[in-house]
N, C-alpha and C positions, 0 to 999 in steps of 0.2 A: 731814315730816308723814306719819304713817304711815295707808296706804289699808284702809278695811276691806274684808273679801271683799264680790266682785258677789255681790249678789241672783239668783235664779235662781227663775221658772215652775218647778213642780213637784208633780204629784202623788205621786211615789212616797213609801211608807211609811220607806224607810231615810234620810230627804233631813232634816236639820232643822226641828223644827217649825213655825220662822220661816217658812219658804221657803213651805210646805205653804199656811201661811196666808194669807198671802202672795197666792200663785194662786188661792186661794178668794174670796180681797177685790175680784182684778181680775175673775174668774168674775160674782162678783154685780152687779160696777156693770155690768155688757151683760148678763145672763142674756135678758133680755126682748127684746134686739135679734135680728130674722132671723136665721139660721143660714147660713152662704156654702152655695149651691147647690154640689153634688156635680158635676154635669157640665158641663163646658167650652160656655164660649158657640159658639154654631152657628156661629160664624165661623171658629173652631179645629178646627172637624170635619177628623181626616184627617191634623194633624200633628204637628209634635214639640211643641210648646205645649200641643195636647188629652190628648198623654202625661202630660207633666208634671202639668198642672192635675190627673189624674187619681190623682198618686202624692202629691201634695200636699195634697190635701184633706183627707183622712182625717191628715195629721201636723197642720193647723192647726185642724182641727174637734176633736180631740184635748184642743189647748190650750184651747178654748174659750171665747177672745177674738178669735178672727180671728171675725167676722158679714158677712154683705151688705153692708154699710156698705163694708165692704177690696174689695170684689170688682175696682176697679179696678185695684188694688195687684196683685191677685193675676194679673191679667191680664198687667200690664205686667212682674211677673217671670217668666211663661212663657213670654212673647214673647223677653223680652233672653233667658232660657234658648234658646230657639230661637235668634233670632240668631246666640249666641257657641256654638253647637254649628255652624251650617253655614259661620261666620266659618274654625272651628277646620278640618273638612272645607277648606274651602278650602287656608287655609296647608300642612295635611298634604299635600295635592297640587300644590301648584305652591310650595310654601318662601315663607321671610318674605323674602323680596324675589329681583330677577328682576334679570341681567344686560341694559342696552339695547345695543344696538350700531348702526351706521349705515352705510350703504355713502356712501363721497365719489364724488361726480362731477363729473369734471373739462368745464371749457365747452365741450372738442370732444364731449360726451354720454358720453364713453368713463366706466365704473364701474371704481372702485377696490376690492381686496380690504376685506371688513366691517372697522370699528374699533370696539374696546370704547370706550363713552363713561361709563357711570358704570352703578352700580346703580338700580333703582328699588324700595321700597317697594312690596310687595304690600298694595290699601286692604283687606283683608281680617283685618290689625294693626291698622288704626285701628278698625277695627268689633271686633275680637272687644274690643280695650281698652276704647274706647267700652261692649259688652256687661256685658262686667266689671264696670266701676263700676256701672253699674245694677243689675246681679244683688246688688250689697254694698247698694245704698242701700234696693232694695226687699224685702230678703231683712231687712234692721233694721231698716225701717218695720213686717215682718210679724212682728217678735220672734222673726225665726229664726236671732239671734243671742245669743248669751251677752250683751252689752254692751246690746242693745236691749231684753230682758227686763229686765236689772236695772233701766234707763231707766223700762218700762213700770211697774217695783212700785212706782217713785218718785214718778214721779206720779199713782198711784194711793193712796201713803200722804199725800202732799200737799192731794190734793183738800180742799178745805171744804167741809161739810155742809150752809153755805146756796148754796154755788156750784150753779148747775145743770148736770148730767152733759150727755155728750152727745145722749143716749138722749131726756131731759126735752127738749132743746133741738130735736133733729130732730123729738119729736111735739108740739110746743107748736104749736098755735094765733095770731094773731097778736095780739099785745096779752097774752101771758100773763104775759113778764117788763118 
C-alpha cells in the first residue's frame, strides 16, 4: 500500500496550498491560548537550559501552536538538552568506558603488581542515552519533528465540531459539559 507524503506545519509561500492551510487550521484552534513566555523559568538562570529555552522560543512562538499550556514540555527538553550536552562533555574527557584494574594481596600483606580485571562503562553513556530519547520524545511532543507535525495536522483535520477543544475544556467552568 502506497504512503502518501507527511503533512507538514508551514507558512511559507512556495510550500503547497494544503500544507499552508493546514498550519492555519491548527493556528486557529489555540489562537486564544497564552503565548509560551520568552524567558527561561528563574530556575534556569545562568545555564545551558536558559540558552536553549532562549534559541527556542522564537522557533516555536514562530509556529504558533506551542502556548503556555507546553511550557512543561518545553522545560523538560532544555533540561535533557542540558543533560546530554554535559553527559557528552563528560564521555569527551574521560572516554565511554574506563579500564578497572586491582592490586592482589597476598595473606603475608605483601602486594602484587596491578591486574587488568575488566572494563567498566563510563554512567555518563547511560545518561547521555537516557538524554537522547527524551530530546526525540519531547522534541515530537513540541512538533519539532517532520513525523510529529504531520501527527499534529491529523488530529487537527480529525477533530469534530461538537467535540470540545482543549482550549474550551481548560476554561470551562464546572458543570459546562
Amino acid at each position: 500500500m502506497a504512503k502518501g507524503r507527511n503533512k507538514k506545519l508551514t507558512t511559507d509561500p512556495n510550500a503547497r496550498p494544503e500544507q499552508r492551510e493546514q498550519t492555519e487550521k491548527l493556528k486557529k484552534v489555540t489562537e486564544n491560548w497564552t503565548p509560551l513566555q520568552k524567558t527561561p523559568p528563574s530556575y534556569m538562570k545562568g545555564t545551558l537550559a536558559a540558552t536553549v529555552w532562549q534559541r527556542l522560543i522564537p522557533i516555536l512562538q514562530e509556529t504558533g501552536v506551542v502556548k503556555q499550556a507546553d511550557k512543561a514540555t518545553v522545560e523538560c527538553l532544555c533540561s535533557a538538552i542540558q543533560l546530554y550536552r554535559e553527559a557528552f562533555e563528560n564521555v569527551q574527557k574521560n572516554g565511554i568506558q574506563r579500564e578497572v584494574w586491582t592490586t592482589p594481596i597476598l595473606p603475608t600483606g605483601e602486594t602484587l603488581d596491578k591486574e587488568f580485571t575488566r572494563y567498566q562503562k563510563n554512567p555518563a553513556v547511560t545518561t547521555m542515552d537516557s538524554a537522547m530519547k527524551q530530546i526525540k520524545t519531547f522534541s515530537s511532543d513540541l512538533g519539532l519533528t517532520p513525523a510529529s507535525r504531520a501527527s499534529l495536522m491529523a488530529s487537527v483535520d480529525s477533530q469534530d465540531d461538537d467535540t470540545p477543544s482543549l482550549a474550551e475544556i481548560l476554561n470551562a467552568k464546572s458543570g459546562d459539559f
